[in-house]
Structures are given as structure tokens and as C-alpha cells.
C-alpha positions in Angstrom: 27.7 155.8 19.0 28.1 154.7 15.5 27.7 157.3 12.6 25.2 156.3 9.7 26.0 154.5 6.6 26.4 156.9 3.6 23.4 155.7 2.2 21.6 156.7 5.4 22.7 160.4 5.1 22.3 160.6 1.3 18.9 159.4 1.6 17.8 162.0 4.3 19.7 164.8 2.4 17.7 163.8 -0.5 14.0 163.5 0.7 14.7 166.6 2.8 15.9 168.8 -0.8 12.7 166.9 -2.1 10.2 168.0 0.4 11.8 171.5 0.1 11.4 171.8 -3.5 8.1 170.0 -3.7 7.0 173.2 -1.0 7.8 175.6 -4.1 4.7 174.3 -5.9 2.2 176.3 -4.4 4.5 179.4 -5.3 4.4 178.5 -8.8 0.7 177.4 -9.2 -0.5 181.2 -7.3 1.9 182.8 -10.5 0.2 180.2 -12.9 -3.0 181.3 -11.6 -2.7 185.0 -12.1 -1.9 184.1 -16.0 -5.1 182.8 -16.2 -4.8 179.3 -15.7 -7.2 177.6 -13.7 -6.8 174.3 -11.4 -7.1 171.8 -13.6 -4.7 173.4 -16.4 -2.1 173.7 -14.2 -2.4 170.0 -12.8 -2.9 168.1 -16.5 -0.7 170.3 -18.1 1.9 169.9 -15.4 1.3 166.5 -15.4 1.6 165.8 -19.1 4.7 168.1 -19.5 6.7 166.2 -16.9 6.4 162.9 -18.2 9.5 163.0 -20.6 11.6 164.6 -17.6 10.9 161.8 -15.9 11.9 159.3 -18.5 15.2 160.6 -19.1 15.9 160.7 -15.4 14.9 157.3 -15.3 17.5 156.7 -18.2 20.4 158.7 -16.7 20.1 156.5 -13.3 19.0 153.0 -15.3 21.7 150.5 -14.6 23.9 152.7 -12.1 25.6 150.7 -9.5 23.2 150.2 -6.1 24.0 151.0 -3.1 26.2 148.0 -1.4 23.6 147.0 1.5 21.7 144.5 0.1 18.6 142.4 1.2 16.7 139.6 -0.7 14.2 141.5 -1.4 16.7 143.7 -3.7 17.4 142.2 -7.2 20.9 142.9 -8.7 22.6 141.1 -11.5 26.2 142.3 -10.7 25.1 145.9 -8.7 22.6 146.6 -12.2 18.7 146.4 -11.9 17.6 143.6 -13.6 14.5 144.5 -16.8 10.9 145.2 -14.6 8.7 142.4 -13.9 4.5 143.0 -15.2 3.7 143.0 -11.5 6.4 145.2 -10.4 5.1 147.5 -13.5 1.7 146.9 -12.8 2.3 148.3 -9.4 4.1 151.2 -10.0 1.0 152.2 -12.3 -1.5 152.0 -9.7 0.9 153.7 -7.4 1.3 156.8 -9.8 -2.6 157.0 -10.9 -3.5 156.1 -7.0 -1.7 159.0 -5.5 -1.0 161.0 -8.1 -4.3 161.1 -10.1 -7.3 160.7 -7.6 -5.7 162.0 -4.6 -4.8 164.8 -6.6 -8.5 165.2 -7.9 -9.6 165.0 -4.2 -7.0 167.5 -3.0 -8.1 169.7 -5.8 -11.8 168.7 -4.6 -11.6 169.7 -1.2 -9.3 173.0 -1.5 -13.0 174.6 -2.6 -14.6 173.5 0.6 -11.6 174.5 2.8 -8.3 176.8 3.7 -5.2 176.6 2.1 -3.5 176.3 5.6 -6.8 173.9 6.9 -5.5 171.6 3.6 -1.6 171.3 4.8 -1.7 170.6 7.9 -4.7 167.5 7.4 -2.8 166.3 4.3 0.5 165.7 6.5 -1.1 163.3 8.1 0.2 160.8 6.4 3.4 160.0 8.3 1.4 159.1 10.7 -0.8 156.7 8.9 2.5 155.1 7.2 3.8 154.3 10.7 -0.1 152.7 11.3 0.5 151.0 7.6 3.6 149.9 8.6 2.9 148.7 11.8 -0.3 146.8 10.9 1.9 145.2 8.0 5.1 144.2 9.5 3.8 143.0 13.0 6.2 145.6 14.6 6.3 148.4 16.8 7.6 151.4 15.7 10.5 152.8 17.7 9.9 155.1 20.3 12.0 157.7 18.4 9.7 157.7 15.2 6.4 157.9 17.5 7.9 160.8 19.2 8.9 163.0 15.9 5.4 161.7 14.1 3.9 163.7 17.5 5.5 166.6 17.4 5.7 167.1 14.1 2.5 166.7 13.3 2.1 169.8 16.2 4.9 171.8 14.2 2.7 171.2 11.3 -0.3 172.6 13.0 1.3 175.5 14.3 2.9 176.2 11.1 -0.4 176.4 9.1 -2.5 177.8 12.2 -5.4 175.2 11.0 -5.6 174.9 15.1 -7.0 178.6 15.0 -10.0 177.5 12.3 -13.8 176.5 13.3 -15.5 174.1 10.6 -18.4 174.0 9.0 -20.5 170.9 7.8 -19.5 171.4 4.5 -15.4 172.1 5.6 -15.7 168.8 7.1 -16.5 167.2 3.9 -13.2 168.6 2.8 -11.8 167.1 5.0 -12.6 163.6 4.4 -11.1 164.4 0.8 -8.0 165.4 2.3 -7.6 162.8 4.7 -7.9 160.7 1.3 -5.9 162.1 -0.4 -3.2 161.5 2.8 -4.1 158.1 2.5 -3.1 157.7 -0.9 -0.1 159.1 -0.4 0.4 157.3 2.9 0.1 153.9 0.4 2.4 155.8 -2.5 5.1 156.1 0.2 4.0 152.4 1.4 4.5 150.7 -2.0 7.7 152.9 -3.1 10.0 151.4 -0.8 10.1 147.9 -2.1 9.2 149.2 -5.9 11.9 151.5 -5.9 14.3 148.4 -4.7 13.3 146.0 -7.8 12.7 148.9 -10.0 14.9 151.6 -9.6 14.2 155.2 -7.9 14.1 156.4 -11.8 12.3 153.7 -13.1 9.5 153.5 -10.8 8.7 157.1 -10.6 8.7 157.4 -14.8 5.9 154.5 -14.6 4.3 155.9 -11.8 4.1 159.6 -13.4 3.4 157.9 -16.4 0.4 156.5 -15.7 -1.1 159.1 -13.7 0.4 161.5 -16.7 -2.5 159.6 -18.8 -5.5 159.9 -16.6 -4.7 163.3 -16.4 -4.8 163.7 -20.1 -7.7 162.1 -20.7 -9.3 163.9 -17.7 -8.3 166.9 -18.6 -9.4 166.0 -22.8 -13.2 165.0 -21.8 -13.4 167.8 -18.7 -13.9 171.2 -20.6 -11.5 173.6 -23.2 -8.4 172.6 -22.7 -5.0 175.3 -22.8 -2.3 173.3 -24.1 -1.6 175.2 -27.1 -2.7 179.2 -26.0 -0.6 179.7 -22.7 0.9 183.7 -23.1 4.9 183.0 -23.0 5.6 183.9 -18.9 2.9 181.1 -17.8 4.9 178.8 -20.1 7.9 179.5 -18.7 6.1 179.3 -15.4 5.0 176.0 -16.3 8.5 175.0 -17.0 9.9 175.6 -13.7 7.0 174.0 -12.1 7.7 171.2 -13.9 10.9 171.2 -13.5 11.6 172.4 -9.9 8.7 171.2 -8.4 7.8 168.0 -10.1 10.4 165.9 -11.5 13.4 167.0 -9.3 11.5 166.3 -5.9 10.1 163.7 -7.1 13.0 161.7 -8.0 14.9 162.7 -4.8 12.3 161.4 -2.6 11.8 158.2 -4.4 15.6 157.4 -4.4 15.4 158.8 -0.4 12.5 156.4 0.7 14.4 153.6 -1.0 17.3 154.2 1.1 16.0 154.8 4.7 12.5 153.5 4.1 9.0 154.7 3.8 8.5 155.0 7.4 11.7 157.8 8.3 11.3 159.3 4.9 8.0 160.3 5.6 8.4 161.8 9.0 11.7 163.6 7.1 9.3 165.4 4.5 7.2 167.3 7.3 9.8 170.0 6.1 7.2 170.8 3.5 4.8 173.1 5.2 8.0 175.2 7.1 9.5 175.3 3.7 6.2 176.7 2.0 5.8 179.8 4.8 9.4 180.3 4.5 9.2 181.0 0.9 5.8 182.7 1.0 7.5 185.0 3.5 10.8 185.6 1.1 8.9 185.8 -2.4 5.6 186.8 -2.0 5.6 188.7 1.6 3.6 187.3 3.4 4.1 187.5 7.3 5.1 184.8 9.8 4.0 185.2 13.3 6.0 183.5 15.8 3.5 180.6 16.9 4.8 179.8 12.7 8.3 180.4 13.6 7.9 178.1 16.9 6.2 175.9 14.8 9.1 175.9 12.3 11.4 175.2 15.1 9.7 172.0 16.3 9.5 170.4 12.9 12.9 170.9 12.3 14.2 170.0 16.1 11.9 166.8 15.7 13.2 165.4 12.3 16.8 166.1 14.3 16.0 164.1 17.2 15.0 160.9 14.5 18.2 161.3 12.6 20.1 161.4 15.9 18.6 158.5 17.4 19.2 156.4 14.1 23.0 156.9 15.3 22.1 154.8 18.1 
């Protein structure tokens, strides 16, 4: 039994540190919200504010050496990305805006209508639907391994959340067809990241992507209402900060460099950490209880994503 290439650890290390700090956010936004902020402060301003993070980051990692498993899909000029074609920039746009701007808005959308814990466990769906995506664009069938784990992490996931326990009403189930989009849009980000992020760069192709959904967000936020960007009180600033800094451009990152390592398919299973991460940390910071159909729960996810990184020893 071989052991995996370096590459193949660093990029599960790294969408697994992203999935656990991207859990953090709902931590931050409850704080944000008890300064006053509403929803759509914390989500333009967040948005807006992360934008030069992600540009530098994009700098620091601009022209680093790649990884030494190459394809011909992957464009090198002596191990350095070569500058971004329009297409590969145009992509990376609708990407960002795509994902990050109206699945966002629907997410948003549909938390009104429905639970919290209703919300998580419907919007990881999306491994799932980027072993369909994947699948239906390829031609192959996905290995037995990553069929399994999608299964019973999806179970952990439900356990986790207890969205099994809730009844729905007519108007919770049109929630739910805004969180099931918004699962498909990040199903497609995760789709379209794994050969962007080999052309453009991890850095580079979440800076556009942030970018551009950065924008909509601004203007969105500009035409919606009053906006806060000038009267936060100094702790939801500093709030702010770490959201934006912790929660945003860190995980971010890591999971775009992680997908373009071991693909959009594994990476995606990988980041069903989130919801386990989110109760574990609502349980440390803010108290709240876990019951042990959570901790079971908890236990699956983690034993599942396991079972995929052993297999991929095979």
C-alpha cells in the first residue's frame, strides 16, 4: 500500500483547516449581530473588507513554484503561472459572483423561512451534487470509496444538525429550494475551481473570484437601504476583523489551494467537517449543549472522511 504524494496530504490538511475555520463564521456573525448589525451589514461589509486580504495573498503565492505533478491542462513556464487569460478571468468572476453573491443572497433568503440547523444540513448537499457534476461531466463513475463517505456523511451531517427531527411547513419548503441553490452554486464553485485554480493560481483565482462578488455586494448593499460602513461601535469592528480575517480569507484560500490539489470531488466530501466543527465550537464558546445523536454524528463524519483518505492509499 503506497503512501500519498505530499501534495495529496497537504491538500487534505488544507481544506480540512479551511472547512474548520470557515465553521467559525456563524460564531462571529451571532457576536456581530448582538452589536447591532443586521444580515446584510455583516455580509457586504465582510465582503468588501476582505477583498485587499485577498489580493495580497494572491501576491505572496503569485509565481511560487507548483507542485511537481503536472498535467496538460496545468500551464507552467518553468514551475511559475503564466499572466491569466480573459476567459480564465472571466470565469473566475462568474465563479465568485455565482457562489458567493446570489447563493449567498439565497442562503441569507431562506435562513428567514427556516432553522439554522434545517439550513446546514440541506446546504451540505453539495458533495453530493459535485460527485453527480462530476460524474455527468467526465463520463466516469465515481469510486466506490467516495460514494460511500458522500453517504454517510451526508447522515453525520444530519445527525449533527438534528434537521432529521424537524416537520416543514409550505413556506419552510420554499427555503428549501433556496438552500438547495445555494448548494448548487457552490457545488459549480467547487466544479469550476479545480481547473481555474490550475491555470490561475489558488491566490489568484480566489482574489478574482472575491473580487467580483466583493462588487455586487457593494452595490447591493449601496442601493438596498442605510448602509454601516462608517458607524460600527469599536468591538463589532474588531469583530468584523476577525471575521474577515479568520473566517473569510484564510479558509478561503486553504480550500482553493486544497481543491487544486486533490480535486473538487475529494475536497468536497473533506469539508463536511464544517457542521461538526460549528457544534464543537458552539459547545466551547457559547455553551450550547451536544446531545450524543450530535456526538455520534460527529463521529461518522469524521470516521467517513478517514475511510476516503485511507482508500486513496490504495
Amino acid at each position: 500500500m503506497r503512501q500519498l504524494p505530499a501534495g495529496g496530504v497537504l491538500g487534505t490538511l488544507l481544506v480540512a483547516t479551511g472547512a474548520i475555520f470557515l465553521a467559525s463564521k456563524g460564531l462571529f456573525a451571532k457576536s456581530l449581530y448582538a452589536q447591532g448589525l443586521n444580515h446584510n451589514d455583516v455580509a457586504a461589509i465582510r465582503s468588501v473588507l476582505a477583498i485587499p486580504g485577498f489580493w495580497i495573498v494572491a501576491l505572496v503565492l503569485h509565481g511560487r513554484p507548483r507542485s511537481s505533478t503536472r498535467s496538460n491542462s496545468q500551464i507552467h513556464t518553468h514551475g511559475v503561472i503564466r499572466s491569466p487569460t480573459l476567459s480564465d478571468v472571466i470565469g473566475a468572476m462568474f465563479a465568485g459572483i455565482l457562489c458567493y453573491y446570489f447563493g449567498a443572497l439565497a442562503n441569507f433568503y431562506a435562513l428567514s423561512l427556516i432553522q439554522a440547523n434545517v439550513e446546514r444540513a440541506l446546504l451540505f448537499s453539495y458533495p453530493a451534487l459535485v460527485i453527480v457534476f462530476n460524474a455527468l461531466w467526465t463520463w466516469e463513475r465515481p469510486a466506490s470509496a467516495t460514494l460511500l463517505s458522500v453517504a454517510l456523511t451526508s447522515f453525520g451531517v444530519l445527525l449533527v444538525t438534528g434537521a432529521a427531527d424537524q416537520s416543514l411547513t409550505q413556506q419552510q419548503l420554499i427555503g428549501v429550494g433556496w438552500v438547495l441553490f445555494c448548494s448548487i452554486t457552490i457545488a459549480v464553485y467547487f466544479m469550476m475551481s479545480a481547473p481555474l485554480t490550475q491555470r490561475l493560481g489558488s491566490g489568484n483565482f480566489t482574489a478574482i473570484a472575491m473580487t467580483a462578488a466583493g462588487f455586487a455586494f457593494f452595490l447591493h448593499y449601496q442601493l438596498q437601504g442605510p448602509t454601516r460602513w462608517f458607524s460600527m461601535p469599536p468591538d463589532a469592528l474588531i469583530l468584523m476583523l476577525g471575521l474577515v480575517l479568520f473566517a473569510t480569507i484564510l479558509p478561503l484560500v486553504c480550500v482553493a489551494e486544497g481543491v487544486r490539489r486533490i480535486g473538487a470531488s475529494r475536497a468536497a466530501v473533506i469539508s463536511t467537517l464544517g457542521p461538526p466543527a460549528t457544534a464543537a465550537m458552539a459547545f466551547y464558546f457559547l455553551g450550547e449543549r451536544l446531545s450524543y445523536t450530535q456526538l455520534f454524528g460527529m463521529l461518522i463524519v469524521v470516521a467517513s472522511i478517514t475511510f476516503l483518505e485511507l482508500s486513496q492509499r490504495r
